[in-house]
N, CA, C and O of each residue as an XYZ file, in Angstrom:
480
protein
N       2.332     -1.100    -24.751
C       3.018     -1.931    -23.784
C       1.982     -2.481    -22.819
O       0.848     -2.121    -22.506
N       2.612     -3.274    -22.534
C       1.240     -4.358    -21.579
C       1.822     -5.336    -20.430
O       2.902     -5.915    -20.542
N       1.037     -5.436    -19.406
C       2.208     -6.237    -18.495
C       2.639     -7.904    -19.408
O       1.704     -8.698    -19.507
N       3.142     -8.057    -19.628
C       3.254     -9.994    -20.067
C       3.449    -10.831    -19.033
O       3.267    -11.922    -19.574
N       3.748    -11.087    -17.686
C       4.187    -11.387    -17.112
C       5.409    -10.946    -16.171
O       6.444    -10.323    -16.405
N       4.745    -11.652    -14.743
C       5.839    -10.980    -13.936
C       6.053    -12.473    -13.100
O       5.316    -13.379    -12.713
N       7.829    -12.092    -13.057
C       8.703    -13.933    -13.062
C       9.048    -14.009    -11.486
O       8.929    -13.218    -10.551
N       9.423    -15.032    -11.597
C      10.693    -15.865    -10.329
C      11.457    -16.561    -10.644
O      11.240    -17.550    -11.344
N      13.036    -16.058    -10.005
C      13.934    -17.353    -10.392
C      13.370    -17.895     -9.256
O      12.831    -17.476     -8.231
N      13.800    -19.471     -9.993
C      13.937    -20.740     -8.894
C      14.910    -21.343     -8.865
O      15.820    -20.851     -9.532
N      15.235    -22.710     -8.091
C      16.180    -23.484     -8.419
C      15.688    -24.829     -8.829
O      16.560    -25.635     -9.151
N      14.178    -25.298     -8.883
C      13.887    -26.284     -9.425
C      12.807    -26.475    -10.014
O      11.898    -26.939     -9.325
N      12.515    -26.169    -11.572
C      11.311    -25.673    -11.800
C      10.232    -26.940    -11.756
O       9.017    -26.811    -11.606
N      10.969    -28.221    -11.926
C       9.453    -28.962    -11.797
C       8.960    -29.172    -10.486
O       7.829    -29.602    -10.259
N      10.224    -28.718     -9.174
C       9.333    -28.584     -7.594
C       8.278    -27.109     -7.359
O       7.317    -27.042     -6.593
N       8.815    -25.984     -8.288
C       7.985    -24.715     -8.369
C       6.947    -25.330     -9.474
O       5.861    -24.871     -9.119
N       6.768    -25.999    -10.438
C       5.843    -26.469    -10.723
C       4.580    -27.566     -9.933
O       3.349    -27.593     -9.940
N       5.291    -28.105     -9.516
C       4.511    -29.168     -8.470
C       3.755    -28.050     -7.505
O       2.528    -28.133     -7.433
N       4.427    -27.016     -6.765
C       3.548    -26.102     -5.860
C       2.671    -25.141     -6.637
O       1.563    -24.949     -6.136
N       3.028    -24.313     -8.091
C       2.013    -23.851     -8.755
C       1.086    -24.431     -9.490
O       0.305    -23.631    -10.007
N       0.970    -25.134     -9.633
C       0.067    -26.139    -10.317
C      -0.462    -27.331     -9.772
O      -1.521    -27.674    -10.297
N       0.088    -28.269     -8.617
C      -0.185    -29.092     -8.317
C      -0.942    -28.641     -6.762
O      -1.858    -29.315     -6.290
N      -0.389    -27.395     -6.079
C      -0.533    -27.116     -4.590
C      -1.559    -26.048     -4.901
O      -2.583    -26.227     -4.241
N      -1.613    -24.907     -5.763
C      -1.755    -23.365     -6.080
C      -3.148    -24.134     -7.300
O      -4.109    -23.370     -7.395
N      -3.231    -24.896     -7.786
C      -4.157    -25.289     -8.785
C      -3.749    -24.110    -10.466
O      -4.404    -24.340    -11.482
N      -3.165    -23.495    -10.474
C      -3.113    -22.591    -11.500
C      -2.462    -23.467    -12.782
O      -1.653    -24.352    -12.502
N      -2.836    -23.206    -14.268
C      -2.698    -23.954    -15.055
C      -1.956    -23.537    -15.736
O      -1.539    -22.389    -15.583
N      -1.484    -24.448    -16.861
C       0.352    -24.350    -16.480
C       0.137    -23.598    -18.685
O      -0.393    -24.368    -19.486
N       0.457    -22.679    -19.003
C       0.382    -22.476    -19.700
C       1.203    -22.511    -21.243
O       0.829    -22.847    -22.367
N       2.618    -21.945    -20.649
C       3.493    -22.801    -21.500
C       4.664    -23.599    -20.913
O       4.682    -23.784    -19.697
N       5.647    -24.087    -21.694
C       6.307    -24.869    -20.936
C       7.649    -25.220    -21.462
O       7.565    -26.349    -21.944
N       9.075    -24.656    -21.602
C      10.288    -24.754    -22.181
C      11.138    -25.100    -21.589
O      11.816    -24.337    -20.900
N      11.363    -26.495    -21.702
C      12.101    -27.154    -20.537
C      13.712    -27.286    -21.265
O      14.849    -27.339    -20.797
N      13.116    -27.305    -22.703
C      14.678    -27.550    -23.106
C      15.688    -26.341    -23.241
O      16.792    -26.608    -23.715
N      15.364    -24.772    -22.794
C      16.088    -23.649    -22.556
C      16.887    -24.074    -21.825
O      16.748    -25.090    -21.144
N      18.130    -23.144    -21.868
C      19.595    -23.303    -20.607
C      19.059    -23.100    -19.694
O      19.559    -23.838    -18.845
N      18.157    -22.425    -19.189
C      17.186    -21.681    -17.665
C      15.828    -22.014    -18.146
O      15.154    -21.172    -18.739
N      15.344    -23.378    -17.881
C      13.973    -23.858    -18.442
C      13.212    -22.837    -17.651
O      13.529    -22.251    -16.616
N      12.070    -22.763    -18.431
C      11.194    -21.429    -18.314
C       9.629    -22.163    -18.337
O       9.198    -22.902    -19.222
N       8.940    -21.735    -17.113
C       7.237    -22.057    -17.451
C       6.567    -20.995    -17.472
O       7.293    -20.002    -17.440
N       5.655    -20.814    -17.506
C       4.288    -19.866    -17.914
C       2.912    -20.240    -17.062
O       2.284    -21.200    -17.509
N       2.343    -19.546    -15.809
C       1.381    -20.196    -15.203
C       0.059    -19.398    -15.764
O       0.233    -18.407    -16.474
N      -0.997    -19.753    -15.501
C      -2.372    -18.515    -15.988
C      -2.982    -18.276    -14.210
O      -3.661    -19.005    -13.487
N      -2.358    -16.912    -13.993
C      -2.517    -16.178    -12.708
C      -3.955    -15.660    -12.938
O      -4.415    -15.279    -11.862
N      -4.617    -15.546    -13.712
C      -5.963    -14.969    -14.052
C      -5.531    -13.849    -14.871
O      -4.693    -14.046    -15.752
N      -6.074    -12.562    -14.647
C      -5.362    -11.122    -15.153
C      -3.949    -11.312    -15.795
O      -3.669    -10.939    -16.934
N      -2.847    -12.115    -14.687
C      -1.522    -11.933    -15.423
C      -0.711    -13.113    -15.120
O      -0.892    -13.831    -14.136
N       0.305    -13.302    -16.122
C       1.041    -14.736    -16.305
C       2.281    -14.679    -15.249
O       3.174    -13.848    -15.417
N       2.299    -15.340    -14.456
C       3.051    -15.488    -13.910
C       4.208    -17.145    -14.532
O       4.014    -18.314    -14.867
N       5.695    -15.913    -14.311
C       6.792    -17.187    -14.890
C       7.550    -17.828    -13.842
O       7.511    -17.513    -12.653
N       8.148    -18.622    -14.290
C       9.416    -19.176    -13.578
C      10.299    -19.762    -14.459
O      10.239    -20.840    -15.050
N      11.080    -18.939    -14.456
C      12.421    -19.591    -14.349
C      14.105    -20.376    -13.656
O      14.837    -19.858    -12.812
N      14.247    -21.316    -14.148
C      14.894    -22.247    -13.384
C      16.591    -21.805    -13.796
O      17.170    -22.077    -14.848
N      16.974    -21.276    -12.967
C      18.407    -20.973    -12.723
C      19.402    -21.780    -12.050
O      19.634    -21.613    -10.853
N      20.127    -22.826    -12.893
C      21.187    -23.351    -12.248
C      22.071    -23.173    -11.501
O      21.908    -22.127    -10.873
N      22.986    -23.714    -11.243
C      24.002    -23.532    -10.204
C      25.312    -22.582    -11.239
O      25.972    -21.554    -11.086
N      25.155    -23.697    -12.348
C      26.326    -22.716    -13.293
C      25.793    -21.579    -13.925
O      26.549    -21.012    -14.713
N      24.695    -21.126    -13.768
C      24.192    -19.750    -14.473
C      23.805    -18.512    -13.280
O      23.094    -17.524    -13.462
N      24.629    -18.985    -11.824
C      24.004    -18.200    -11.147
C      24.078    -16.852    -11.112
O      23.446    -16.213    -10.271
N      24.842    -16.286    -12.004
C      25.371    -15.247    -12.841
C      23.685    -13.877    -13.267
O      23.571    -12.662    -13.104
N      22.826    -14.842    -13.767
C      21.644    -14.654    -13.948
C      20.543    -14.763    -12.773
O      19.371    -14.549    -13.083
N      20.766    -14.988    -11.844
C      19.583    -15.223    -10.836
C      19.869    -13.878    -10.310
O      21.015    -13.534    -10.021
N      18.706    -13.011    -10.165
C      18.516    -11.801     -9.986
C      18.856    -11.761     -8.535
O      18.534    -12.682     -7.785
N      19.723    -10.342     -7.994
C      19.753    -10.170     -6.840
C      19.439    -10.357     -5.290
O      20.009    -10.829     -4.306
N      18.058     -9.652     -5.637
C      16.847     -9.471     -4.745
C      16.030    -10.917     -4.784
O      15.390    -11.142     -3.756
N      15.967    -11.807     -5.698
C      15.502    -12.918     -5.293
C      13.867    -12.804     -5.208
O      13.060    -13.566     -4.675
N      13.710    -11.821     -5.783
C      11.764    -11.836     -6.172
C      11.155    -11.565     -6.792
O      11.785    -11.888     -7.799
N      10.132    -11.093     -7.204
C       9.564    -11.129     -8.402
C       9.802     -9.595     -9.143
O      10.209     -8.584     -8.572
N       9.426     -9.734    -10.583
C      10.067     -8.906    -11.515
C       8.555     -8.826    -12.536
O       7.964     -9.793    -13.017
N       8.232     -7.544    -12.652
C       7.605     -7.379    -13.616
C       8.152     -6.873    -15.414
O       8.830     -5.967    -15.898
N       7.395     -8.050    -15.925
C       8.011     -7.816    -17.331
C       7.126     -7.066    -18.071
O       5.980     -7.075    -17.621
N       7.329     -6.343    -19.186
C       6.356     -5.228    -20.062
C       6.564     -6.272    -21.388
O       7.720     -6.670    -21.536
N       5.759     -6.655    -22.166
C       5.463     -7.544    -23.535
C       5.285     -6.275    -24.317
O       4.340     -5.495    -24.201
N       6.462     -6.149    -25.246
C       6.130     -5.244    -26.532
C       6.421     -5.829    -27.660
O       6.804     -6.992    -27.793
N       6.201     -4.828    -28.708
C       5.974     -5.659    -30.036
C       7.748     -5.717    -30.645
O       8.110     -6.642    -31.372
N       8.649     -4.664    -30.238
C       9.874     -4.101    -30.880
C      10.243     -4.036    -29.988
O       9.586     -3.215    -29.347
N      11.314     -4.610    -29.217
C      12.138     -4.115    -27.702
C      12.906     -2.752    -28.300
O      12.706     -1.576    -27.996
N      13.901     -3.353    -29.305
C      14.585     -1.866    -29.848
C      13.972     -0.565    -30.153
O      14.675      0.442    -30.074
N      12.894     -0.489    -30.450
C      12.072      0.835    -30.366
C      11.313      1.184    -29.454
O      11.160      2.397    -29.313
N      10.551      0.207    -28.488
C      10.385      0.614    -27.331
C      11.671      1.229    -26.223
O      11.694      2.330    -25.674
N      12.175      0.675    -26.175
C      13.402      1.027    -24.946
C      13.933      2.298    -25.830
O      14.253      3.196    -25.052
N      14.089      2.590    -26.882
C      14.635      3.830    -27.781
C      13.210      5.098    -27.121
O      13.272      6.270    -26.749
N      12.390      4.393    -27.210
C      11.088      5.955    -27.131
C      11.273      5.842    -25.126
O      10.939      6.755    -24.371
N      11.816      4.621    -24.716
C      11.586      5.069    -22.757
C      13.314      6.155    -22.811
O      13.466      7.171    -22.133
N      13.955      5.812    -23.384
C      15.218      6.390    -23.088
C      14.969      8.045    -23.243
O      15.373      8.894    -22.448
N      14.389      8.226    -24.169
C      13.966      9.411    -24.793
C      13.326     10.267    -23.675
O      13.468     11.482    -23.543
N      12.530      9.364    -22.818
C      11.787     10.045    -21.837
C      12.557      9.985    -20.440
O      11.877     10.157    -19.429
N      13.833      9.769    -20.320
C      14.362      9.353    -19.093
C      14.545      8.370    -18.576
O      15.209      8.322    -17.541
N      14.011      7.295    -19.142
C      14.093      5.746    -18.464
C      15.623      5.121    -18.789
O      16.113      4.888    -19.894
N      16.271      4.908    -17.326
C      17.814      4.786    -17.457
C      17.615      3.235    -17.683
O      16.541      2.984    -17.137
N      18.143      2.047    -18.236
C      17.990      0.989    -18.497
C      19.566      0.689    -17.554
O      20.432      1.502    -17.230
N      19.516     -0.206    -17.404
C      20.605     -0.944    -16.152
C      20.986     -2.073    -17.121
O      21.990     -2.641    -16.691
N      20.590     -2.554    -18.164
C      21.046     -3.329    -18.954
C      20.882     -3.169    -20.331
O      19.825     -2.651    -20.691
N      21.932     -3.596    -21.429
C      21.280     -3.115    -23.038
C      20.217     -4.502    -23.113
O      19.863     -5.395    -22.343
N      19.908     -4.021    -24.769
C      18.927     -6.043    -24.768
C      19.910     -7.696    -24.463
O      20.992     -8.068    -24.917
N      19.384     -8.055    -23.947
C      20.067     -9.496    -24.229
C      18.829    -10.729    -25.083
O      17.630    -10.697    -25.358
N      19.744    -11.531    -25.222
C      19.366    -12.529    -25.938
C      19.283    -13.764    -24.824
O      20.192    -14.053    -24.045
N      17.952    -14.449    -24.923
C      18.114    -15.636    -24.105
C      17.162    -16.641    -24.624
O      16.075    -16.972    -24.151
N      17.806    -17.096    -25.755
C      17.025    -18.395    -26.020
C      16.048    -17.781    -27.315
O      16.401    -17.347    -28.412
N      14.714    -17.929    -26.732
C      13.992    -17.394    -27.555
C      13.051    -15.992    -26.673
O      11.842    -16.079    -26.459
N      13.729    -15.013    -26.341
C      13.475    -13.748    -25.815
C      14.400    -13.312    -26.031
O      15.407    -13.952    -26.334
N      14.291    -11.555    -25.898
C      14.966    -10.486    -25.673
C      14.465    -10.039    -24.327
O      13.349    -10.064    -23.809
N      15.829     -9.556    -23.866
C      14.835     -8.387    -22.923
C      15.895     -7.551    -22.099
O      17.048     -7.863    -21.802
N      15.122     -6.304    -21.789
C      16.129     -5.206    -21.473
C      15.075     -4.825    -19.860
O      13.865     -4.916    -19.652
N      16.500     -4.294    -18.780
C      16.271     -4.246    -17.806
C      16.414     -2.515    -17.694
O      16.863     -1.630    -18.422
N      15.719     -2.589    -16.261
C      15.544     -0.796    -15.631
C      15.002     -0.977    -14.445
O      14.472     -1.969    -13.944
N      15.287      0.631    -13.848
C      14.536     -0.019    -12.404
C      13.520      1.384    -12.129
O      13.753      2.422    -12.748
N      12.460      1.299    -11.211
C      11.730      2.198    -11.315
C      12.449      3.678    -10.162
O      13.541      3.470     -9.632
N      11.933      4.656     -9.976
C      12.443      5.577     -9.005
C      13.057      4.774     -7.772
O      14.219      4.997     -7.433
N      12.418      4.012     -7.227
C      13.010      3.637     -6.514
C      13.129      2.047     -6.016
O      12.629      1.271     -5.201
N      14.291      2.107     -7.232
C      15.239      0.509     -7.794
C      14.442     -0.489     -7.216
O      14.929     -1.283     -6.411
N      12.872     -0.537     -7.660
C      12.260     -1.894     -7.726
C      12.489     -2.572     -9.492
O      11.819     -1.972    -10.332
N      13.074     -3.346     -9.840
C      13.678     -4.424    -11.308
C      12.045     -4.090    -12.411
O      10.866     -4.057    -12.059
N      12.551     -3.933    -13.506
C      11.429     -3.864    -14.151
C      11.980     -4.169    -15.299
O      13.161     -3.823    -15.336
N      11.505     -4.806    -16.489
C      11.867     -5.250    -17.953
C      11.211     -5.215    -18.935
O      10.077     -5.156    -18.459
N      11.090     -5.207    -20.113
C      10.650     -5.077    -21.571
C      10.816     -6.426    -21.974
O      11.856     -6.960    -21.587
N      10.233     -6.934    -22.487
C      10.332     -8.235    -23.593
C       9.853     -8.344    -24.876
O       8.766     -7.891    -25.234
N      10.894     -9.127    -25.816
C      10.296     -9.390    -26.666
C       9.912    -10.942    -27.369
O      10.571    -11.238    -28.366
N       9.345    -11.486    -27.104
C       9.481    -12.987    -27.940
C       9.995    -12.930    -29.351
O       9.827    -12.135    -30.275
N      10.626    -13.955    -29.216
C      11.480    -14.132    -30.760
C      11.756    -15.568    -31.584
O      12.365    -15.559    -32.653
């Protein structure tokens, strides 16, 4: 397991693009605009920082707390989250499907958001 990135919802990703890339200079790595919650990819140096763009009708999905979230990149979400359960790791969500990811939520001792991903 490895960090992959750690995200932000937004509400407008090409104005959070304009400030990470255009204000922040960081280069824009990938870029999925045509997802239901268009999704970018910045190169933070060490680690990728995301954003995702959460509508008004999906606000369902815009995380609570409103800040950033570290994601874990594994190879198998279903067998990873099977070997954390094993060890105690309570998951707060099963996998979901979003687009082209998986990913399953948990929170650490003390309920800072943490996730597993898998690209798919």
């Amino acid at each position: 397991m490895k960090v992959g990135v750690i995200h932000f919802a937004v509400s407008d990703i090409q104005r959070a693009l304009d400030f990470y890339v255009g204000k922040l200079g960081l280069a824009q790595k990938k870029f999925l605009p045509h997802l239901k919650n268009a999704w970018a990819e910045l190169d933070g140096g060490t680690v990728t920082i995301g954003i995702q763009e959460v509508k008004e009708k999906f606000k369902g999905e815009i995380p609570a707390w409103r800040g950033a979230m570290i994601s874990f990149e594994v190879d198998n979400i279903e067998t990873t989250q099977a070997e954390l359960k094993k060890k105690g790791v309570h998951f707060v969500s099963g996998i979901k499907v979003f687009e082209e990811v998986k990913v399953a939520r948990f929170n650490d001792p003390d309920g800072n958001p943490l996730e597993i991903h898998e690209w798919i």
